[in-house]
VONU-787775 format. One record per residue: residue number from 1; residue in one letter; chain; y, z, x of N, C-alpha, C in turn. Coordinates in Angstrom, 3 decimals, always signed. Atoms other than C-alpha are relative to their C-alpha. Layout:
<nodes>
seq, type, mol, n.py, n.pz, n.px, ca.py, ca.pz, ca.px, c.py, c.pz, c.px
NUM, A, A, Y, Z, X, Y, Z, X, Y, Z, X
...
</nodes>
This chain:
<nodes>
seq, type, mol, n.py, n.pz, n.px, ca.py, ca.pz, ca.px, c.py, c.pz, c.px
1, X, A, -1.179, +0.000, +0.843, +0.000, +0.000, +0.000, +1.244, +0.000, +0.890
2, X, A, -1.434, -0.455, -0.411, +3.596, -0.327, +1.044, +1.421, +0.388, -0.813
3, X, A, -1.858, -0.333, +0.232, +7.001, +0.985, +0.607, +0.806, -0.424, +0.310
4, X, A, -1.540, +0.118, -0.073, +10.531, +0.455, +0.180, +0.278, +0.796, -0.696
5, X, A, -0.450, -1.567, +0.426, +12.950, +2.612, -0.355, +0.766, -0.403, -1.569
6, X, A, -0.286, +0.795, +0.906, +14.156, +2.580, -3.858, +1.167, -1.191, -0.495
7, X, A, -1.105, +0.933, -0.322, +17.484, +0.608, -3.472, -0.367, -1.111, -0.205
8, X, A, +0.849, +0.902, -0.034, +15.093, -2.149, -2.075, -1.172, -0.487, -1.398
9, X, A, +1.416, +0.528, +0.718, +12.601, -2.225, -4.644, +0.517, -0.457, -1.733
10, X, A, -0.563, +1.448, +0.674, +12.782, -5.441, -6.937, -0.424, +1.246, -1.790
11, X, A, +0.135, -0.912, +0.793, +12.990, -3.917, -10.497, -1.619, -0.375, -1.086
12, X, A, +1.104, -0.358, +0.545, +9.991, -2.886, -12.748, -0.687, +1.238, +0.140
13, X, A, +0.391, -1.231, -0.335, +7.304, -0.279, -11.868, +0.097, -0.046, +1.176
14, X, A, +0.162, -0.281, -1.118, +6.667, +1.618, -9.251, -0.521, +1.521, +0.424
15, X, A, +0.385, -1.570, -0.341, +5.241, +4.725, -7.956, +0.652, +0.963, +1.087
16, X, A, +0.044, -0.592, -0.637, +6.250, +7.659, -6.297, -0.569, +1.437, +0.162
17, X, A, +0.853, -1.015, -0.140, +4.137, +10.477, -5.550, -0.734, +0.033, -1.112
18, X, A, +0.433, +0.308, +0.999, +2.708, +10.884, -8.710, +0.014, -0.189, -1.216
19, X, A, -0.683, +0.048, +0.794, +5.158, +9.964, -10.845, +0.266, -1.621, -0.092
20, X, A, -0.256, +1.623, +0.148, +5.218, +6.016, -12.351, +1.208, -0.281, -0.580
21, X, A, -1.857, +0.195, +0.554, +8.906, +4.877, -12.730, +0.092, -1.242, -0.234
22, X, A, -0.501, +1.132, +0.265, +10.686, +2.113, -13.743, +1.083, -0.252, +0.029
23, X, A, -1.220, +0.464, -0.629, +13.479, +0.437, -11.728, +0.492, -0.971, -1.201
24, X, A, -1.082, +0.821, +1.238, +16.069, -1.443, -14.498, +0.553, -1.173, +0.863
25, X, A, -0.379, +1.110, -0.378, +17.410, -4.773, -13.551, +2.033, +0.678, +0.171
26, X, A, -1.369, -0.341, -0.053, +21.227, -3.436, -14.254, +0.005, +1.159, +1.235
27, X, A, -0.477, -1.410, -1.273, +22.497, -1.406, -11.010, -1.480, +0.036, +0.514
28, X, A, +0.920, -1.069, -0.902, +20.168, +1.188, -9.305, -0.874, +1.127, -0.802
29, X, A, +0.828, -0.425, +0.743, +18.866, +2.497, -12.142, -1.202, +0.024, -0.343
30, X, A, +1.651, -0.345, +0.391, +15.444, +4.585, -12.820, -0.436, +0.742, -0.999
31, X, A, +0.603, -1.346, +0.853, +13.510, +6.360, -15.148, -1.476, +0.477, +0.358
32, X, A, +1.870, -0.817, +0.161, +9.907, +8.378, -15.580, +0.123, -0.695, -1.042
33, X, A, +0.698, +1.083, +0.910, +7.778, +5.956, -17.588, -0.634, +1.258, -0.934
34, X, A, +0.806, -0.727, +1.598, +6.056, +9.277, -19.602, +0.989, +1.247, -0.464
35, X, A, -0.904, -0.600, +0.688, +9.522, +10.937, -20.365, +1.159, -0.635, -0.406
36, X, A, -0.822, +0.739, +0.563, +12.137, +8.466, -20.340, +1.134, +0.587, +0.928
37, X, A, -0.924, -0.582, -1.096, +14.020, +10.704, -18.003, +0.324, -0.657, +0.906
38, X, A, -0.409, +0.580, -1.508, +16.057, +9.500, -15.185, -0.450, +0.549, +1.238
39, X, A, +0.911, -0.640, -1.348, +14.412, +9.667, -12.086, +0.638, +0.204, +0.875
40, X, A, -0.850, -0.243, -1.014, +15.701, +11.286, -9.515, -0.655, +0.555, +1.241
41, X, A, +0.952, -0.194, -1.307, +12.433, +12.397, -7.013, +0.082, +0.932, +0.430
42, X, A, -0.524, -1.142, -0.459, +13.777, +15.712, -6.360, +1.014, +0.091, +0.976
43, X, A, -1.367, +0.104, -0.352, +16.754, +14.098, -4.706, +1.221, +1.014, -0.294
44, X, A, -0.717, -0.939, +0.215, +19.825, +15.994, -4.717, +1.243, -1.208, +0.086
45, X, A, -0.851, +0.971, +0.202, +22.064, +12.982, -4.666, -0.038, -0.859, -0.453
46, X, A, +0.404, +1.083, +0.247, +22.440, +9.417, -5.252, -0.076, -0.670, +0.574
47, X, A, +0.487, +0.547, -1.080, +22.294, +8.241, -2.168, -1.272, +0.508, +0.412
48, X, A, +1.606, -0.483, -0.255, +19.150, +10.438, -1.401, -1.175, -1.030, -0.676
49, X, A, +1.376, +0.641, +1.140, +17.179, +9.030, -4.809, +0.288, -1.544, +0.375
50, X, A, -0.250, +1.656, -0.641, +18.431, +5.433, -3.210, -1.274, +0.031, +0.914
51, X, A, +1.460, -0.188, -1.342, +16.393, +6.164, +0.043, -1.584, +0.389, -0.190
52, X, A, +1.386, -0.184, +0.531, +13.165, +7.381, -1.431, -0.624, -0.941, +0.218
53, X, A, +1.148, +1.080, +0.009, +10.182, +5.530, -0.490, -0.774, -0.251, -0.920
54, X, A, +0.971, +0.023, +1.004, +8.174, +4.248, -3.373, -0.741, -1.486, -0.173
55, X, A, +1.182, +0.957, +0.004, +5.218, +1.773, -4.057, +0.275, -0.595, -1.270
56, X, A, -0.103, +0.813, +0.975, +6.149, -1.133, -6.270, -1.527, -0.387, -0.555
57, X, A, +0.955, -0.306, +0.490, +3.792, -1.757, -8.609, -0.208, -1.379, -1.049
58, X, A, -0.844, +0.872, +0.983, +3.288, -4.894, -10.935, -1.828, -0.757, -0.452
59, X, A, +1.335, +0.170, +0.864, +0.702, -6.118, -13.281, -0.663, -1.364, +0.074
60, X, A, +0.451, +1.852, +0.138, -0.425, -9.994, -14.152, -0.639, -0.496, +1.461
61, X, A, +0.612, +0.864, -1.331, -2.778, -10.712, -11.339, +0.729, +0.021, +1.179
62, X, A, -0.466, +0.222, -1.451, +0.027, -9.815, -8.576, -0.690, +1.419, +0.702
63, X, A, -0.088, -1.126, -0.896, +0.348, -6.666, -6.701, -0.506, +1.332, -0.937
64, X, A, +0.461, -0.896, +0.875, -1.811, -4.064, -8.084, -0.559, +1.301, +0.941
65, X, A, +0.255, -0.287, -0.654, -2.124, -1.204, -5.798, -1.133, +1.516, -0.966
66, X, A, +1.386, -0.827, +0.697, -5.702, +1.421, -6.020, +0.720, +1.519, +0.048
67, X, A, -0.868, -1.207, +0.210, -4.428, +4.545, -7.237, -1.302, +1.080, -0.357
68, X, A, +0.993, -1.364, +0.361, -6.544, +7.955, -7.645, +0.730, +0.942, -0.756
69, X, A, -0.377, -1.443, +0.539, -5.630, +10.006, -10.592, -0.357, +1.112, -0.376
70, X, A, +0.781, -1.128, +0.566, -6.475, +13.299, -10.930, +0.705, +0.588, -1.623
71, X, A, -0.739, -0.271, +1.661, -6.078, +14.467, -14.651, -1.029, +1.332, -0.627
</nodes>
């Protein structure tokens, strides 16, 4: 799997730690996909939650990375 930091990463899903987000096409904008909440990674800024490394993520036969969830 790789990363970019979120800034970089083209919008849609994406993972970070074990939280699946979703980058918005408008701005720099994120949310949590199972609250709707804005994601913020435990950032303390908005330059911080910029820099965050996270694992794009994307469905239709492209980039589908193997994930282990514990539940």
């Amino acid at each position: 799997m790789f990363t970019v930091s979120l800034s970089e990463c083209r919008p849609g899903l994406f993972l970070f730690e074990k939280c699946l987000g979703f980058k918005s096409e408008y701005g720099n904008d994120a949310f949590v996909v199972s609250s709707g909440e804005y994601f913020w990674g435990g950032a303390k800024s908005r330059e911080d939650r910029d820099a965050l490394r996270v694992v794009p993520v994307e469905i239709d036969g492209h980039l589908v990375p193997q994930i282990a969830y514990s539940i």
